[in-house]
C-alpha positions in Angstrom: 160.9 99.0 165.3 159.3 102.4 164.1 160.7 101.7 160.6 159.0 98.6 160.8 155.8 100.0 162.5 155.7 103.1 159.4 156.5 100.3 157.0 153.2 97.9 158.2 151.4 101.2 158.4 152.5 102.5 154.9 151.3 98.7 154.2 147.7 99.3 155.3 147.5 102.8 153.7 148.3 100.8 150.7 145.7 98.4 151.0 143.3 100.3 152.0 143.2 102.6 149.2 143.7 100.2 147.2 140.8 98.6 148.5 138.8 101.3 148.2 139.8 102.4 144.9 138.7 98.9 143.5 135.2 99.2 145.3 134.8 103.0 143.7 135.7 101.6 140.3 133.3 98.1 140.6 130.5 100.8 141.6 130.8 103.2 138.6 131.0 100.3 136.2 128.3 98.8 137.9 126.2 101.9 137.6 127.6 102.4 134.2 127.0 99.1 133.1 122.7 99.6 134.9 122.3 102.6 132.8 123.5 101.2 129.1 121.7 98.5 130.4 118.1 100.0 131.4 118.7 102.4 128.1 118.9 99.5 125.9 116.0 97.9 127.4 114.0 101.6 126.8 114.9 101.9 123.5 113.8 98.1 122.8 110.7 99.0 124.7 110.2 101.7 121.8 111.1 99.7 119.0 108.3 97.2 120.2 105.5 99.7 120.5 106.6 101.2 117.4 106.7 97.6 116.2 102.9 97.3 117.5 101.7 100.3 116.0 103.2 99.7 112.7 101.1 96.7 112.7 97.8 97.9 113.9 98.0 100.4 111.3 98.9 97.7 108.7 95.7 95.8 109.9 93.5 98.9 109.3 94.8 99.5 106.3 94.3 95.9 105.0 90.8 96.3 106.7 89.9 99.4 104.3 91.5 97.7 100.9 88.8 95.0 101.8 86.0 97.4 102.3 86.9 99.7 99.8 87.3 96.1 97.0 83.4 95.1 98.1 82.6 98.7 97.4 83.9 98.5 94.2 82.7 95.0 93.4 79.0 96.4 95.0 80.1 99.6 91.8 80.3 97.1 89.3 77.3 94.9 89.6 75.3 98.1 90.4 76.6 99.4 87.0 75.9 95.7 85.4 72.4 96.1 86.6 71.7 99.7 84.8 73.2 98.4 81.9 71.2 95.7 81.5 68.2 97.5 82.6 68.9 100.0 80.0 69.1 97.7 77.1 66.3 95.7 78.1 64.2 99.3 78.3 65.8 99.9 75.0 64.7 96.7 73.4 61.4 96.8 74.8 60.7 100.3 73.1 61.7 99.4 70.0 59.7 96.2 69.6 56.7 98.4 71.5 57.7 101.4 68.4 57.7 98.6 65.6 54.0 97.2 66.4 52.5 100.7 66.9 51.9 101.9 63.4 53.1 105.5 62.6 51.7 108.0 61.2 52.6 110.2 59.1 53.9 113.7 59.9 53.9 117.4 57.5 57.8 116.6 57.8 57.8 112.8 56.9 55.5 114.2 54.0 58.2 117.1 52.8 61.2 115.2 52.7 59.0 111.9 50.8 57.8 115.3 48.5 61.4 116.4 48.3 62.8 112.7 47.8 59.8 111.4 44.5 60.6 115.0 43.1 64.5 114.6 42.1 
């Protein structure tokens, strides 16, 4: 009888620790398993914002290649319109320079001297 009493308690010792054992190891993989879990959701929470700021900056730099092409095609028609102001000035001087007569100068007068004489 008291083998058979130690034996059914030796039994429950068993299971119990057992028991307990299994219930220990299911809560550290458990709480193992929550923190590679929430750590892998943080670091996918990053890669998003990253993710967002990478694109923000994208947009403003797409934004200043658009302002900095109108400033350049605002350059070139500002540099079209000199241009064609200046040869339109020079044109109009040298039509106003060829109906004005000229006269003549002591210089004009010393190189003509200089030119008749050789």
């Amino acid at each position: 009888m008291q083998a058979e009493s130690l034996e059914s308690r030796m039994q429950e010792v068993q299971t119990k620790a057992v028991q307990e054992t299994e219930e220990r190891l299911n809560r550290e993989h458990r709480f193992a398993f929550d923190l590679a879990q929430k750590e892998t959701e943080g670091q996918l929470r990053l890669k998003d914002q990253q993710i967002e700021l990478l694109q923000q900056k994208i947009k403003e730099i797409e934004s200043q290649l658009k302002k900095a092409g109108v400033k350049v095609a605002n350059s070139e028609e500002t540099v079209r319109d000199i241009a064609l102001r200046a040869i339109d000035s020079s044109a109009m001087t040298s039509r106003t320079l060829a109906r004005e007569p000229r006269t003549a100068t002591s210089r004009d007068t010393d190189e003509l001297s200089k030119f008749i004489c050789k």
